[in-house]
C-alpha positions in Angstrom: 0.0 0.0 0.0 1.2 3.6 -0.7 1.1 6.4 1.7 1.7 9.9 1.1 2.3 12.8 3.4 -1.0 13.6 4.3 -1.9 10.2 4.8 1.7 9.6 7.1 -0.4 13.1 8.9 -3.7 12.0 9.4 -1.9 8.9 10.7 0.7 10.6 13.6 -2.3 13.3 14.7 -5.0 10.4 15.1 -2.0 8.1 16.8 -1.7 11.5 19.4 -5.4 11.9 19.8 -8.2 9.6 18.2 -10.7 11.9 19.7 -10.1 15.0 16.9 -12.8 16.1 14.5 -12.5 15.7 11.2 -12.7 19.5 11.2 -10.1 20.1 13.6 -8.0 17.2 11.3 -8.4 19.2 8.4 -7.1 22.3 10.0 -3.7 21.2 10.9 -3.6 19.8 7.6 -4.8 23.1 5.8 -7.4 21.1 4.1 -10.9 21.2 3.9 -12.8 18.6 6.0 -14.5 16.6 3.2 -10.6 15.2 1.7 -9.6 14.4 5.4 -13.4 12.5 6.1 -12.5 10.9 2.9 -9.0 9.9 3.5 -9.9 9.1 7.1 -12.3 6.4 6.0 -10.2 4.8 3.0 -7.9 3.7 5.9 -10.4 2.8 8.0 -11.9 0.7 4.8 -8.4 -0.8 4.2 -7.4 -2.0 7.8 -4.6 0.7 8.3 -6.6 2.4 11.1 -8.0 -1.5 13.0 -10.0 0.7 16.0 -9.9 3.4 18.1 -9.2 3.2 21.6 -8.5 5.0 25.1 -4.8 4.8 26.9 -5.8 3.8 30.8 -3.0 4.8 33.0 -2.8 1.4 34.5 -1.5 2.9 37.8 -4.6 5.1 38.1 -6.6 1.9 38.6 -4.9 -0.2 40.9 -3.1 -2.3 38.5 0.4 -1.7 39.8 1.7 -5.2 38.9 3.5 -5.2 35.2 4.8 -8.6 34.3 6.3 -10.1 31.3 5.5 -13.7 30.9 7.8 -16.4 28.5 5.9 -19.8 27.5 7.3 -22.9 26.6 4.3 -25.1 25.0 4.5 -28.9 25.3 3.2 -29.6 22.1 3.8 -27.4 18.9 0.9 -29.2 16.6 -1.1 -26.5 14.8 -4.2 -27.5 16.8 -2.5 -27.7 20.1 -0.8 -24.6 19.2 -4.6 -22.7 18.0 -5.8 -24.3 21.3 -3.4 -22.3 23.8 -4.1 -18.8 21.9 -7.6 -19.3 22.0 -7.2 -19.9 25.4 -4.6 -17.3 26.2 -7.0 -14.2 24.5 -9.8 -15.3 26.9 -7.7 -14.3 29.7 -8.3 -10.4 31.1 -5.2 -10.5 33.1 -3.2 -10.9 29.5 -3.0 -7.4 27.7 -0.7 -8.5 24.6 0.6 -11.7 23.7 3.2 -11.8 20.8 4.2 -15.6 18.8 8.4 -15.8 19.6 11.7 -17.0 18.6 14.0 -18.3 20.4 13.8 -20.2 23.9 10.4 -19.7 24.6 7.0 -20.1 22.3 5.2 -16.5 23.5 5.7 -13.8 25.8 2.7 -12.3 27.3 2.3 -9.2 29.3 0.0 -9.9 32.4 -1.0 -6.7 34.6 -2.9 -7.2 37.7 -2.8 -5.4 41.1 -0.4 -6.8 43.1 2.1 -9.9 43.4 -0.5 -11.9 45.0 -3.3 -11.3 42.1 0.2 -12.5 40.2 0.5 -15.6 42.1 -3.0 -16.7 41.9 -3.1 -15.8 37.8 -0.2 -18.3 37.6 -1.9 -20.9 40.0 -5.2 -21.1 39.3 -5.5 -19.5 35.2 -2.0 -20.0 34.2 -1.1 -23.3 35.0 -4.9 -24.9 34.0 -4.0 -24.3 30.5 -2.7 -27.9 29.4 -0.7 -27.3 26.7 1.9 -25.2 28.8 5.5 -26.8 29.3 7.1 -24.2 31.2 7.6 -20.3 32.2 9.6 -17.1 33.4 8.3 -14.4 34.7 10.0 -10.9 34.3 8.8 -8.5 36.8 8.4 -4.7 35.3 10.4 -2.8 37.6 9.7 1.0 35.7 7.9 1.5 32.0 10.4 4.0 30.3 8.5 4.1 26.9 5.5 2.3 26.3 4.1 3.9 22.9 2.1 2.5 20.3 2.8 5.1 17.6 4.6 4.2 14.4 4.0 5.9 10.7 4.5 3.9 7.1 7.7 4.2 5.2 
């Protein structure tokens, strides 16, 4: 897919703040609003732009507890395989879960409140899952960037 300027634009301002009007889009790009409704919705159409969503400052709620999560499967059939990431998404205590390389088959980042939420996630979620041959937990001492925002080349 090709992206020019304006779309690379619409792209880092909607990446800043989902939450600004097509009018107020088209004013920092010094276009009138119906090009900017219209280029706003081709990427929509096209999967660029997947959803809109609001940042939570997970600190702000109570969930203090950051911890990355490596999992070794047993079994690396395709089904067994399909069977642990169906599994995995179901789980509200998993905010992202990425398919590795290396030692381990995923890492997954688990928030919760405390190490004792942490404890009984591994215990009684965690380890229920039967396809799950071992893992390490990494606890998140500080976040020194966590942001999302990327533009095409």
């Amino acid at each position: 897919m090709k992206f020019d300027q304006t779309d690379k634009d619409i792209l880092m301002y909607l990446q800043e703040d989902a939450k600004l009007t097509t009018k107020e889009l088209a004013g920092r790009l010094n276009l009138s609003p119906t090009p900017v409704y219209e280029r706003v919705k081709r990427l929509e159409n096209d999967g660029v732009i997947k959803r809109y969503v609001a940042v939570v400052d997970r600190e702000k709620v109570g969930k203090d507890l950051m911890v990355l999560c490596n999992i070794r499967l047993k079994e690396h059939e395709q089904m067994a395989g399909a069977r642990f990431v169906k599994q995995i998404t179901e789980l509200p205590e998993v905010v992202e879960c990425l398919n590795i390389s290396g030692d381990y088959d995923f890492l997954i980042k688990v928030v919760v409140n405390d190490m004792r939420e942490y404890q009984s996630f591994i215990m009684n979620k965690l380890a229920s899952l039967e396809n799950i041959g071992s893992t390490q937990s990494i606890f998140v001492m500080g976040e020194i960037k966590n942001d999302n925002r990327f533009l095409p080349d």
